[in-house]
C-alpha positions as CSV (number, residue, x, y, z in Angstrom):
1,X,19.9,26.2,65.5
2,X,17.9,29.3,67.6
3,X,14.4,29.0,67.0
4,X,12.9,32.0,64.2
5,X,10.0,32.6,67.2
6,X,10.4,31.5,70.6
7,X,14.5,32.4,70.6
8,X,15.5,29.2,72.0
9,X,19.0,27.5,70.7
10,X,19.7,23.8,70.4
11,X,16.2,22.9,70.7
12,X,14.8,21.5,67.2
13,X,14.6,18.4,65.3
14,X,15.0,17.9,61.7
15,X,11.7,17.0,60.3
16,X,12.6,16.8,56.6
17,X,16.1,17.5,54.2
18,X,16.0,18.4,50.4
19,X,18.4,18.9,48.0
20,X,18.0,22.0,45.8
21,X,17.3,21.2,41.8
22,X,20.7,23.1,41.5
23,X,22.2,20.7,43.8
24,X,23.9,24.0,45.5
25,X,21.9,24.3,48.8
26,X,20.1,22.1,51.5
27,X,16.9,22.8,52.3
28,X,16.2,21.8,56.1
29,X,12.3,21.8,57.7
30,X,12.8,22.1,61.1
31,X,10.4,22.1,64.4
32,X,11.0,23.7,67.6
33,X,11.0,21.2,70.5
34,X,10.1,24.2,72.4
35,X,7.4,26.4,71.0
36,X,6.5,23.0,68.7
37,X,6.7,26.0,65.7
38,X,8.3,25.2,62.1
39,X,10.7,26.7,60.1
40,X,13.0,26.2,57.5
41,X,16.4,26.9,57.0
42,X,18.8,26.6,53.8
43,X,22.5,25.6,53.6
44,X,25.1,26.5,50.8
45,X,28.5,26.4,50.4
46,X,30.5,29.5,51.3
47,X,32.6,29.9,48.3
48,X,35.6,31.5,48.7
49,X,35.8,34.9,47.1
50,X,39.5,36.8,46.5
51,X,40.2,39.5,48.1
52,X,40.4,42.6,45.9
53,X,43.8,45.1,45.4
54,X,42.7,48.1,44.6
55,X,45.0,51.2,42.8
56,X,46.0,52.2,45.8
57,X,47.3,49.4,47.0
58,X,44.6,48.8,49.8
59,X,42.9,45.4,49.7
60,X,38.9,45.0,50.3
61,X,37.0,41.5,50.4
62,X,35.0,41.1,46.9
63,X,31.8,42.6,46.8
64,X,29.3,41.8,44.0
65,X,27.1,44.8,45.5
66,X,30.0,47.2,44.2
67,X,30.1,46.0,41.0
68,X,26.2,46.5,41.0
69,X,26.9,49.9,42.2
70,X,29.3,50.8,39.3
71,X,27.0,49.5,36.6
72,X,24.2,51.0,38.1
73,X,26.2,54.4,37.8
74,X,26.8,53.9,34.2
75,X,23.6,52.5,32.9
76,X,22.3,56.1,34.5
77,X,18.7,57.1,32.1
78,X,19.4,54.0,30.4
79,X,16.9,51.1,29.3
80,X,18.4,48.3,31.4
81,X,16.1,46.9,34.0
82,X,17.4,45.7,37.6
83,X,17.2,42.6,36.3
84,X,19.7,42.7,34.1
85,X,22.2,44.7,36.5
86,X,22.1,41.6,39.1
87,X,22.6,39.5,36.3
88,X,25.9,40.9,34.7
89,X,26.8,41.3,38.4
90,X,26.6,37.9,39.0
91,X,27.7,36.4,36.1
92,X,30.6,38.4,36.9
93,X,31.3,37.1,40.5
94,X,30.6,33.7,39.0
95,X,33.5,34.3,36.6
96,X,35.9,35.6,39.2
97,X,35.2,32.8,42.3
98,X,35.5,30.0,39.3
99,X,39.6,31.6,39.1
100,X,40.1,30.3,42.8
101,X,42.6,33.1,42.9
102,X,43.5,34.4,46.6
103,X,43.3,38.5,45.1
104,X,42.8,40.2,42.0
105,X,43.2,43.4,40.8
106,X,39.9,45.6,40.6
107,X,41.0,46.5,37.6
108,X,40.7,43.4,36.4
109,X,37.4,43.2,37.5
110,X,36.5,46.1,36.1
111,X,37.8,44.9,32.7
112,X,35.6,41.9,33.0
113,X,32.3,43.5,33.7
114,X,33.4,45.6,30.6
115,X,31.9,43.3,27.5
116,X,29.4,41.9,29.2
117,X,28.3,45.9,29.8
118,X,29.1,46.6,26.0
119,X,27.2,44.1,25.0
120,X,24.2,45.1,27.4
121,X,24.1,49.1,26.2
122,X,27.0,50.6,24.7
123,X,26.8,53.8,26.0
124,X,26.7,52.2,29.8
125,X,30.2,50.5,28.4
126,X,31.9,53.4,27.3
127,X,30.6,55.3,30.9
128,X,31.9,52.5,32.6
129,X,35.3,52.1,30.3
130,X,35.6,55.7,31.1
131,X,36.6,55.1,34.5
132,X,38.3,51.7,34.4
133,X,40.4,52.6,31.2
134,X,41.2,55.7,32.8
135,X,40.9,58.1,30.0
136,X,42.8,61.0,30.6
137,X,41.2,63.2,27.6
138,X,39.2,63.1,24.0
139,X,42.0,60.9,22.3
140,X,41.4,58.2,24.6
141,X,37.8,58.5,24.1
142,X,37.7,59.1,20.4
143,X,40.1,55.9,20.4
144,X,37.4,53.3,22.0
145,X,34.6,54.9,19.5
146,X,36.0,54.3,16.4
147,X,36.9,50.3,18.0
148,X,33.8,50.1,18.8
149,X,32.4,51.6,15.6
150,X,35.1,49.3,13.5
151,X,33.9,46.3,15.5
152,X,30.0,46.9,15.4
153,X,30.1,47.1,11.7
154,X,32.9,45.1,10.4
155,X,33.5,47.6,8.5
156,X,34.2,51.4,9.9
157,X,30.5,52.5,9.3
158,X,30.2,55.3,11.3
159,X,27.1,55.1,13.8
160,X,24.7,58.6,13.7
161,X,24.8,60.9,16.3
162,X,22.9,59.4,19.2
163,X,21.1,60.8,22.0
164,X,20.2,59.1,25.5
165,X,16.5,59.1,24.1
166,X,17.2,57.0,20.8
167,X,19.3,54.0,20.2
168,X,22.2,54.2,18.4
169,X,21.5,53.9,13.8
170,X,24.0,52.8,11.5
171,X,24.4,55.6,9.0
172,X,24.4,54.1,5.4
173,X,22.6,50.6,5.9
174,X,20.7,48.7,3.2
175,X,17.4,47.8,4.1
């Protein structure tokens, strides 16, 4: 291990080891034989992400920044915090190293981050459905609306006319 301060490698001891309450990293307190200096150090295991095939056919190691890229796009002027972004983002690369699958589809991906997204902010999931469902006009938006007004109330309801400033009402409900 190079020391953090004088630079020097191989030089350090191993003054105390702790597992993690997770039980998914080592922590390590070191000192410098050297510069007599501490430091600490962490080990985890490197899980083994697939490699993602995109449209084109080109194929890119997984990248939980990109999906945090993408959501961040759609949830554009929306009230979801940073927070919550990482979150989804993670639950998501959780989701897809757990299928110990060499590649997937970034469509597939994409279709994954999709209910966790719809059931974040809705107008963030139909942004984000836009691109990964690839609509080609109005139908196909109009389409996913009326699903997700069909599946919101159980029973067709439709929502109000909603701006970016105001949630989303149900027209019609009892109080």
């Amino acid at each position: 291990m190079r020391c953090p301060f004088c630079s020097v490698d191989e030089r350090d001891k191993v003054i105390e080891t702790r597992v993690s309450k997770d039980g998914k990293e080592i922590r390590r307190r070191r000192e410098c034989e050297a510069c007599d200096r501490r430091f600490t150090t962490y080990e985890r295991i490197e899980e083994s992400m697939p490699v993602v095939v995109k449209a084109d056919g080109r194929r890119e190691p997984f990248d939980r920044n990109k999906i945090e890229h993408g959501i961040n796009n759609a949830v554009a002027k929306r009230p979801v915090s940073r927070d919550q972004i990482s979150a989804l983002a993670l639950e998501v690369e959780r989701e897809v190293g757990e299928l110990n699958l060499s590649e997937i589809m970034a469509r597939d991906v994409g279709e994954r981050v999709l209910p966790k997204l719809k059931a974040l902010d809705q107008v963030a999931y139909v942004r984000f459905a836009s691109i990964y469902r690839d609509f080609r006009d109005l139908d196909g938006f109009e389409k996913e609306l009326e699903a997700m007004r069909l599946e919101d109330t159980g029973e067709g309801v439709p929502l109000a006319d909603s701006t970016d400033e105001h949630p989303p009402v149900a027209v019609g409900s009892s109080e």
